[in-house]
Structure formats: C-alpha cells, structure tokens
C-alpha positions, 0 to 999 in steps of 0.5 A: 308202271314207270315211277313219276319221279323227276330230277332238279339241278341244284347250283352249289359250291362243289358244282351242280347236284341232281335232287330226285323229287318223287311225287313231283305232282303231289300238291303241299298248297291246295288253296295256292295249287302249288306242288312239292315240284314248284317248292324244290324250283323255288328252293333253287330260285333262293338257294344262296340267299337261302344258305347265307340266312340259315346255313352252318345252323342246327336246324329242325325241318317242319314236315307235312307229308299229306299238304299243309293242311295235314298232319305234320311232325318236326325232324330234328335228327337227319332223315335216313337216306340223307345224301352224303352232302348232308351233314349234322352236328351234335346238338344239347338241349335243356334237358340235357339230352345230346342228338345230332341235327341237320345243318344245312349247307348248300342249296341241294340240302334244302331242296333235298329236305322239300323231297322230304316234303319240309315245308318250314325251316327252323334255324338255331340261333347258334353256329354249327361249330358253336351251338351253345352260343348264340350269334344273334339276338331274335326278338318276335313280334306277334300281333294279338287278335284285334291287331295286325301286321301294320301294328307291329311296324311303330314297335318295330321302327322303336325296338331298332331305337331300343337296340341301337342305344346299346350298341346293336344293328338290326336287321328285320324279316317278316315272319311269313304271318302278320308279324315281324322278326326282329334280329341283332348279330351278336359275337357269340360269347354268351349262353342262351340264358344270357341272351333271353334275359337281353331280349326279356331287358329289350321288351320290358324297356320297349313296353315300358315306352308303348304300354298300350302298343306292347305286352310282354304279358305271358299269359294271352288273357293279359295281353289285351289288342297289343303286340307280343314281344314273345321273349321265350323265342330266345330259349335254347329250344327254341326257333323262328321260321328261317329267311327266306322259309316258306310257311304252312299258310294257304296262300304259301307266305315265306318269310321275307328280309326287307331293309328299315326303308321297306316297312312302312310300304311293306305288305307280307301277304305279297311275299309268297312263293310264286313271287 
C-alpha cells in the first residue's frame, strides 16, 4: 500500500529544504477541519516572521499526536531523527538538572517539528548562546471568568505607561486566547530572578493604579473579575506561546503581534490559522 506521505518545500537561508509530512490528511482541528498538511503550509506562510519572533531560543515543542483534543505531552530534548539542521543547545533548569533543547533556526525546523505533530511553540525568554539571561522582559495578562479580552486592553494600554516610565519599549501579542502578551527587550545582563522581580515590581505598581481591573492575587479564589498579571511567567521555566504559534483551541487561534494602534479594534478570535 503506497505511503501517503508527501513533501513541503521550505524557503530558508541555506536554500529551499524538502520537509516529509507523513500522514498528510491527519486532522489536528476536528472543529476547524485543519490537517497536519494545512499546518506545515501555514508554517512556511510565517516562516521568517516565525524565526525573527522565536529563532536562537531554547524551545519546548507542545505536541498532540491524536488532535488537539487528545492527549498531549511537552518535547524539550530534540526528537530522535532530527534532520541535520536541527540544533540544540544545553539548557539548566531550577533544579539544577542541565539537558539540551531544540532551537530553532530556520523555517524548516518549524515545519520539521508539525511533522512531529507540535502544535504550540514555547520560547525561552533567553538567546541560544546566553540561555541564562534573559533579553526580554514578558509580562501576561490573563482575564479572570467573568472577564475578557477587551478587559485587558486599558491594562495593557497602562502597563505600556508603567514600563515606559522606566525606560523600556513594549511590544504586544495576543496570546491566541482571551489575553495578551505584553513584552519589553532588555540587554540580557541579569538572572532570571532579577527579572521576575521587575515583572512582580510592574504588576504590583500596575494594581496599585487599577485595583479593581488588576490582581496579582496568587491564588484564583482572591482574584475576583479582574485581569491577572501572572508574574510566575518570568521564572526560568517558564514560557509563553511564541509569535506567530498556533494554539490547541478549536477554531485554531494563533498568537498574533499587533502594534498599540491595533488594540483598541482588535479582535484575537480573527486571527486563526487560515487567515
């Protein structure tokens, strides 16, 4: 019985790549109807806007081999059979505990990883070279049940204000949910610690200024119908969906770089991988 496996040509810096995609048909979205095939083309679709967001990073590949309403299971160590454009770097976590993990640096890496049925992209906040000190500051913002998406836009519209009193530029994302993903490029000269206690600095000053908008209440009975600013997103360990990385949610959100002008009109369930 011929093998229903087919090839997707990937654009990248060293010329075009041949990805295999076996199971072509296999569908990752039953609500959506989108196939691990329609993932890899979206993959190539983003490719370098892609690599510039979550390139030279350590990241952890979010992997669902029956669909996003399977079972899934988080690959940090580089798969077996990775391609020899696939590269790792030696990563230490807080317990310690050293093991390499997948960096990612060209489209076909990407596209190589949804044959391997990823469908949501974890980058460190660190460089590949540096993976110790972080280069942005993140900061989440999490709509509590009785809040939503147009919640978090005031909060985010004052933690730019917050942030930019000392100093920092901020760049948004949603996050692919209700929420939004607030980030700040930072030379990376400070620890992961030094960094979540900015980030916890910037919430408390942000609550301070919304108490009845902001929480950075730590356990979900305090929190109330406000926005979480989840601090613990700053912890080595850590990470965000990346730019541009699908999510497991039904209708097939990605999260999505908008500019400040964009937020007020913006709305996340729009951004999806057919468009």
């Amino acid at each position: 019985m011929a093998s229903e496996a087919t090839t997707v040509r990937v654009p990248g810096p060293d010329g075009d790549r041949e990805v295999r995609i076996s199971s072509p048909s296999r569908v990752l979205w039953p609500e959506a109807g989108i196939t691990k095939l329609d993932l890899a083309e979206y993959l190539v679709t983003v490719g370098d806007a892609f690599v510039r967001a979550n390139g030279d990073r350590p990241i952890s590949l979010q992997r669902f081999p029956g669909g996003v309403d399977g079972e899934q299971f988080f690959s940090k160590n580089p798969p077996k059979g990775a391609p020899d454009y696939v590269r790792s770097v030696t990563v230490t976590y807080p317990s310690a505990r050293s093991h390499p993990q997948l960096v990612i640096d060209e489209p076909a890496v990407a596209v190589w990883a949804a044959q391997m049925n990823t469908v949501v992209f974890h980058p460190w906040a660190s460089r590949a070279e540096d993976s110790d000190h972080p280069d942005q500051l993140r900061i989440d913002l999490d709509p509590q049940p009785g809040t939503d998406f147009g919640d978090t836009v005031p909060v985010a519209e004052e933690l730019r204000k917050v942030l930019d009193e000392v100093g920092l530029i901020t760049w948004i994302k949603t996050s692919g949910n209700r929420g939004l993903h607030v980030f700040a490029p930072i030379h990376p000269e400070h620890e992961f610690l030094d960094v979540r206690h900015a980030v916890i600095a910037a919430a408390r000053e942000l609550e301070r200024r919304m108490p009845d908008q902001v929480t950075t209440a730590w356990w979900k009975e305090e929190r109330g119908q406000r926005i979480f600013v989840d601090f613990n997103q700053a912890n080595r360990d850590r990470t965000m969906a990346g730019a541009y990385s699908p999510r497991a949610l039904a209708h097939a959100s990605v999260s999505t770089p908008i500019t400040w002008d964009e937020l007020r009109t913006a709305d996340p369930t729009t951004f999806t991988i057919r468009t």
